[in-house]
C-alpha positions in Angstrom: 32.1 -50.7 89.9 29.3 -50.1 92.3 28.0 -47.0 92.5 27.9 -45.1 96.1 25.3 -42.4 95.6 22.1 -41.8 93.1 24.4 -38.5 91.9 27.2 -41.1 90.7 24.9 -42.8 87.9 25.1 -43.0 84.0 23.5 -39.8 82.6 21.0 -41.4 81.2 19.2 -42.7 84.3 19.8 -39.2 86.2 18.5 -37.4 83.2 15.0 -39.1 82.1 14.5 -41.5 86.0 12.6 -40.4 88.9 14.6 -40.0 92.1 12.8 -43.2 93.4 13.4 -45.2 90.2 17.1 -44.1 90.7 17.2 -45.5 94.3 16.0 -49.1 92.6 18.5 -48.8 89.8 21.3 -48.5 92.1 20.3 -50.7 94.6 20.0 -53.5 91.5 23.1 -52.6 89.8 25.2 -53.3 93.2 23.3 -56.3 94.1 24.1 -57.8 90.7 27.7 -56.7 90.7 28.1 -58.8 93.7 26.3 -61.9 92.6 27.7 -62.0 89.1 31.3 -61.5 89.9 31.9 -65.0 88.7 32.4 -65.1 85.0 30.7 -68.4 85.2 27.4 -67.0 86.7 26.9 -64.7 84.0 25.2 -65.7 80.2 27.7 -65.6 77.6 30.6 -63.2 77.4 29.1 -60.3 79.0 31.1 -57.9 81.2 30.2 -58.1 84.7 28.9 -54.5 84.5 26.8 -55.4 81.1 24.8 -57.6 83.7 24.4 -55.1 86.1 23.4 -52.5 84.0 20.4 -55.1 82.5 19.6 -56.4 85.7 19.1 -52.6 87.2 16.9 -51.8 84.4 15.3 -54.7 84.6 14.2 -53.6 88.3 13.2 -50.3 87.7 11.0 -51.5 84.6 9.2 -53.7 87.2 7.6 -50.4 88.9 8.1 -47.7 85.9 7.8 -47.4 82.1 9.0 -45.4 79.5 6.6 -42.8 77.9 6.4 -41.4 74.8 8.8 -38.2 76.2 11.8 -40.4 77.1 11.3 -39.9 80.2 10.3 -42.9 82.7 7.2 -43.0 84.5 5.5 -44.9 87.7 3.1 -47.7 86.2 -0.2 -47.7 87.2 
């Protein structure tokens, strides 16, 4: 289900994402949950909100990484 604010996503990304990195996630995940809500349009047998959840953090990787604290960090 799409999510309506930053404050409504998985722990994970609230705990260890920047605020902007946040924004992108969401913005992908609702994007994606639109465009794949065709079984047909989506790879295999995954859930509509298994695609969502790899297309957002497929976004946010674009712009940030993952450093050696867990935490996620803008690339340079």
């Amino acid at each position: 289900m799409p999510y309506r604010s930053i404050q409504d996503l998985p722990e994970s990304v609230l705990d260890h994402v920047p605020k902007h990195a946040q924004e992108i996630y969401k913005e992908a995940f609702n994007s994606a949950w639109d465009q794949y809500a065709d079984p047909d349009d989506r790879r295999g047998d995954a859930s509509r909100e298994e695609v969502a959840h790899r297309v957002a953090w497929a976004a946010v990787k674009e712009k940030y990484e993952k450093g050696e604290d867990g935490d996620w960090h803008a690339r340079r």
